[in-house]
N, C-alpha and C positions, 0 to 999 in steps of 0.2 A: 605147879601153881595152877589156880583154880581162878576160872575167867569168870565164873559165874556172880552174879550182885548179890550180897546179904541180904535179906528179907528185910523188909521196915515195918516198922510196927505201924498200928494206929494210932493216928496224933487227936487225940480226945479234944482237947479245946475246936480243931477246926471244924470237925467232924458234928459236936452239938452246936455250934455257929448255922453249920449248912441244913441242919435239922431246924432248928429252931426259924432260920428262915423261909425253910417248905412248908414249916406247919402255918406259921402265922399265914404267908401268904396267902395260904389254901385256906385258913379259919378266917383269915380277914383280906381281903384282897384291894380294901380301901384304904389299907395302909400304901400304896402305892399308888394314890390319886395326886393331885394338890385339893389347893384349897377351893377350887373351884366345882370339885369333886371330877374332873378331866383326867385322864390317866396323866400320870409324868411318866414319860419316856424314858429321862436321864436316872431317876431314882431306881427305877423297876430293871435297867440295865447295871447299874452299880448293884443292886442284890441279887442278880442274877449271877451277875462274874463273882462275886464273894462266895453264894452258895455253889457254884460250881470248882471254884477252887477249896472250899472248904471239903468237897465233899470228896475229890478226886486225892488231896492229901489227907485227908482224914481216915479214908479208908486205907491206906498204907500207902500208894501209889508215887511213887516218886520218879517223873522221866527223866530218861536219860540226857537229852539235849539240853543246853544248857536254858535257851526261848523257853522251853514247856514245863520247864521245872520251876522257872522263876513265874511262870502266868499261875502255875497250879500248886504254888506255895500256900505257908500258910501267911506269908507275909503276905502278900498278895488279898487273902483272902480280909486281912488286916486291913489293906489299905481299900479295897474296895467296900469297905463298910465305914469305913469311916466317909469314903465317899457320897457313900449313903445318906449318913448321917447329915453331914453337910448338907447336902441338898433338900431333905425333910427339913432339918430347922432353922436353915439360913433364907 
């Protein structure tokens, strides 16, 4: 028997998620303001954790511990965008 882990593919949906929000952010970085044009902290950390989980499962990466698999999911990467969301137009 073979202890070694099966390779994981690339998960495409998280993967253009984490893309899409390096690009914006770097193309428009006001998208992480409020309205008062002040940075928000709480938004700019909610796409942060998204694109970092997007980008760690996306590129195939799956940890082993149970903590780092469930932060660097792509569910994860799900809820921290909608966190986002939330927060921009709430």
């Amino acid at each position: 028997m073979s202890t070694a882990a099966k390779p994981s593919a690339i998960h495409l949906p998280s993967l253009a998620t984490a893309i899409v929000i390096m690009l914006a952010g770097t193309v428009t970085p006001m998208m992480m303001a409020n309205s008062a044009g002040k940075a928000d902290h709480g938004l700019a950390t909610a796409l942060f954790v998204a694109m970092s989980a997007g980008m760690v499962r996306g590129v195939g990466f799956v940890p082993r511990a149970l903590v780092w698999r469930w932060l660097f999911s792509g569910w994860m990467c799900m809820v921290a965008l909608a966190v986002a969301a939330w927060l921009k137009f709430h």
